[in-house]
C-alpha positions in Angstrom: 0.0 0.0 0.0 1.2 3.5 -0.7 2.0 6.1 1.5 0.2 8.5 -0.6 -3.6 8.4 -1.0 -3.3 8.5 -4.8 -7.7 8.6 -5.0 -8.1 11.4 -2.3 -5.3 13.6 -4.6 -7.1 13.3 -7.7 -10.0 13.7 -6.3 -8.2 17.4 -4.9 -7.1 18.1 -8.8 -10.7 17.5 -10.2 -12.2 19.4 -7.9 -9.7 22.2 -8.8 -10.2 21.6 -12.0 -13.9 21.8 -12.0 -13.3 25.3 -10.2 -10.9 26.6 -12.7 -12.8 25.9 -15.7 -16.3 27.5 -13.7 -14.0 30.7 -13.1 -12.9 30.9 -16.5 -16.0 30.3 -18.2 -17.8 33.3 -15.6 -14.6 35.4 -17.5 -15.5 34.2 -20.7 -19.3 35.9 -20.0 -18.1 38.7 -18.1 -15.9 39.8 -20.7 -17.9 39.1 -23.3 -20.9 41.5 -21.4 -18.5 44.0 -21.2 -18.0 44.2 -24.9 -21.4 44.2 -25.9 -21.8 47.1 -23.7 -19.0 48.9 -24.8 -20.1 48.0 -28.3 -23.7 50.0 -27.5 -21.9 53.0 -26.1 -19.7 53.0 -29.3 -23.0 52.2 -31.7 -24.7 55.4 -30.0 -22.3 57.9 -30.3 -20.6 57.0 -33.9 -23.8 55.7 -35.7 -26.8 57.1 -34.2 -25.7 60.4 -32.5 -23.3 61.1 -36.5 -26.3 60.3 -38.4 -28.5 62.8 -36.2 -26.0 66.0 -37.0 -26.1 68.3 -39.8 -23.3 69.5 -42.0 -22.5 72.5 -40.2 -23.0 71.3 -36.6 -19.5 70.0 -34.4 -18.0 66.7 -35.7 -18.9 63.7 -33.7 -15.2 63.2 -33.6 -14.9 66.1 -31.3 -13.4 65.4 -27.6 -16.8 66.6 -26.8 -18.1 63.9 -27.0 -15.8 61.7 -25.3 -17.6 59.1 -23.3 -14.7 56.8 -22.2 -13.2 59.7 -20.2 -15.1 62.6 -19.8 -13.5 66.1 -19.0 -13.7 69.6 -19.3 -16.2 70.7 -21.6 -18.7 67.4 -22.3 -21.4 66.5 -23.6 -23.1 63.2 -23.1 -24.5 61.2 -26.0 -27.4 59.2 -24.9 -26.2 56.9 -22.5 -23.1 56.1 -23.8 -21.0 56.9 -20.9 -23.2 55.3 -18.5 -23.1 52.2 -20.9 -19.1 52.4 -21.4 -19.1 52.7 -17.6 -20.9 50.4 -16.8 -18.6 47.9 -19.1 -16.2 48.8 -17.9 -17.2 47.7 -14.2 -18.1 44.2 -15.3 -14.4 44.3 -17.4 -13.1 44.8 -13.9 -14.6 41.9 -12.6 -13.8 39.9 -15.4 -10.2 40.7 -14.3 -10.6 39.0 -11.2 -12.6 36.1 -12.3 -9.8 35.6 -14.7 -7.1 36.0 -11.8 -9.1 33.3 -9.9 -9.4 30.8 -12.5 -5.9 30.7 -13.5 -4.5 30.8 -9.8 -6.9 27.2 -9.4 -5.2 25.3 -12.2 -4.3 22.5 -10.7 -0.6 21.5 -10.8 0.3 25.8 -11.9 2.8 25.3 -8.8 4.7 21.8 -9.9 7.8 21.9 -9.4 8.2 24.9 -7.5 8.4 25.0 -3.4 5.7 26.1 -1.6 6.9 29.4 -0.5 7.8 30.4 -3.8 4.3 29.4 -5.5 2.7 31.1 -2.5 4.8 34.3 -2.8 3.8 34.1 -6.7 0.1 33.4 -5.8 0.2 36.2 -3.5 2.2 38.7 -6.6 -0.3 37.6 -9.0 -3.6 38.1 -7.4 -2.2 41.9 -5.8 -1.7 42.6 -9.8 -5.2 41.6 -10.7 -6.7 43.2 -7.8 -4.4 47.2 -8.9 -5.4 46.6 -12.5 -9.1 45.5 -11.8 -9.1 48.7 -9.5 -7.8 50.8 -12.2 -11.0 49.9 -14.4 -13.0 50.5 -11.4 -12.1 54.0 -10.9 -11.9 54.4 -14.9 -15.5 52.6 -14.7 -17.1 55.3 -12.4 -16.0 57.6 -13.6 -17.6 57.6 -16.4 -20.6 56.1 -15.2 -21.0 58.5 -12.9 -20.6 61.2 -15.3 -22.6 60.0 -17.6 -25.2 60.4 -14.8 -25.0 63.5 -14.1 -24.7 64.9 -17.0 -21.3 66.3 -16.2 -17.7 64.9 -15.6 -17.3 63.7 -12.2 -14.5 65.0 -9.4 -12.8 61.3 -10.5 -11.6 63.1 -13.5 -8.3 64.6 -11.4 -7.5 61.2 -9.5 -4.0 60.5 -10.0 -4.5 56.8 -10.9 -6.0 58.1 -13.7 -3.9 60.6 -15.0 -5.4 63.9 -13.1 -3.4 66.5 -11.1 -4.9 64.5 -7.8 
């Protein structure tokens, strides 16, 4: 008899398996939502909102019109900067769907010692979680302005590229 319970281990990897592949698939949707609203957002404002100005009115290629970061002087179109926001916030999660998925692949730390996988677990998820926050703040801000009608105070946060 062995030492080791071989069953009882693949049992563990299934398992982790099975886990991997549900977090990866929940990506697969989340990104794909995200694009479908970003999609709308960019339908509404180069499609519908062009086709509704005259000749001599701005060019919907104006920064006016901006809805992935508003600033300044805006204008929303439609809802296009609450839908880009909102894409944006389900991108986000995506991120960390994605993060989770690949950190339970079973046998991702083979060969290495457990320290080191930890410490690289630990790296890894601490990157998802500072770029899924970036698409947070990017997120509402938009959303938020889109809201209101006006760009919102996120607009000088120093994460994304304002004087803070």
């Amino acid at each position: 008899m062995s030492a080791i319970d071989v069953s009882g281990q693949r049992q563990r990897t299934v398992r982790r398996q099975r886990a991997s592949i549900f977090w990866l698939l929940a990506t697969v949707v989340l990104f794909l939502a995200s694009t479908v609203l970003a999609f709308i957002a960019a339908f509404q404002r180069w499609f519908v909102f062009s086709g509704s100005q005259s000749p001599g009115d701005l060019s919907v290629e104006d920064h006016l019109f901006d809805y992935s970061f508003p600033y300044g002087e805006w204008q929303n179109v439609e809802t296009a900067a609450q839908l880009f926001g909102a894409g944006t916030l389900v991108q986000a999660l995506g991120v960390l769907t994605m993060a989770v998925g690949v950190l339970t692949v079973p046998g991702t730390a083979t060969g290495r010692n457990v320290i080191g996988a930890a410490a690289l677990a630990t790296a890894e998820g601490l990157l998802a979680i500072a770029v899924a926050a970036f698409f947070v703040l990017n997120g509402a801000h938009a959303l938020i302005s889109g809201a209101a009608g006006t760009p919102s105070e996120l607009q000088n946060a120093i994460a994304l590229g304002g004087s803070g």
